[in-house]
N, C-alpha and C positions, 0 to 999 in steps of 0.2 A: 654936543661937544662937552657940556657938564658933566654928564655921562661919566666922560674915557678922562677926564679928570678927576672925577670924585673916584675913581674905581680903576686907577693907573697902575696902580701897587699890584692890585689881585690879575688886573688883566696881565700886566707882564710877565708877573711869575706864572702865572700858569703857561704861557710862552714860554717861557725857559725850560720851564719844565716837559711840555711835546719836543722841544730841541735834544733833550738829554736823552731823553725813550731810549733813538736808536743808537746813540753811542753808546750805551748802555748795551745793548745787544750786538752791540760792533766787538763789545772790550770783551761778553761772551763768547764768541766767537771763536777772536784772536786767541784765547783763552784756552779753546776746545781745540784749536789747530796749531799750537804753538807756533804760529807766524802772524805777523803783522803786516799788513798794509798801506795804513796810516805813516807819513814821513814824519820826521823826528820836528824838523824846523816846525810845520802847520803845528804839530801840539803844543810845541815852545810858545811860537806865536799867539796862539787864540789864547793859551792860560794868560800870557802877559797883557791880553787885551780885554779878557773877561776880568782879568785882577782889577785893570781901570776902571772899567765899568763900574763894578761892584764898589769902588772906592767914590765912585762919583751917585752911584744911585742914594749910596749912607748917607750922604752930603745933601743928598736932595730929602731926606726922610721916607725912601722905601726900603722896608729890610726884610717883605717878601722878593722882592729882585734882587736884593742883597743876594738874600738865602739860594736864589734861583742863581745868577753869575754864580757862587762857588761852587753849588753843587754841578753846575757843569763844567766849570774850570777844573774842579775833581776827576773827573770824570777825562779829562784831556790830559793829564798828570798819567793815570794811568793807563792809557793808550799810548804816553811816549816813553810810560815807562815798559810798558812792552816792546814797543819798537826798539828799545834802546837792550832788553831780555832777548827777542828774539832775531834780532838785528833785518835787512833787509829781507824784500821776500827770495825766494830762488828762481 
């Protein structure tokens, strides 16, 4: 349990970071296919609740999970701003 407390920060962010991958190849995609599939609300939502996160991880003194929460809060930004470019799918 020492462990996964001295070593909380690295473990999570690299967690965030295997989460981000395939949105990352999600937003290529949408990208290649000028259509979207992702709903507008879930992207609203998860940025607004990865922003928590990230505001409460700062608070606690992790700012590789900082770093990890925006970069995939980023990463949701622009999936709904596609969703919002290419509007529903057909």
């Amino acid at each position: 349990m020492e462990f996964l407390r001295a070593h909380a920060d690295i473990i999570m962010a690299v967690n965030g970071f295997i989460f981000t991958t395939p949105l990352v190849l999600t937003v290529i995609e949408q990208l290649r296919s000028r259509a979207s599939t992702v709903p507008l609300s879930t992207s609203v939502l998860t940025v607004l609740g990865l922003a928590v996160n990230a505001s409460v991880f700062a608070a606690l003194g992790l700012p590789l999970v900082v770093v990890s929460a925006l970069l995939n809060a980023s990463v949701w930004v622009v999936l709904g701003l596609q969703r919002w470019r290419y509007g529903a799918p057909s």
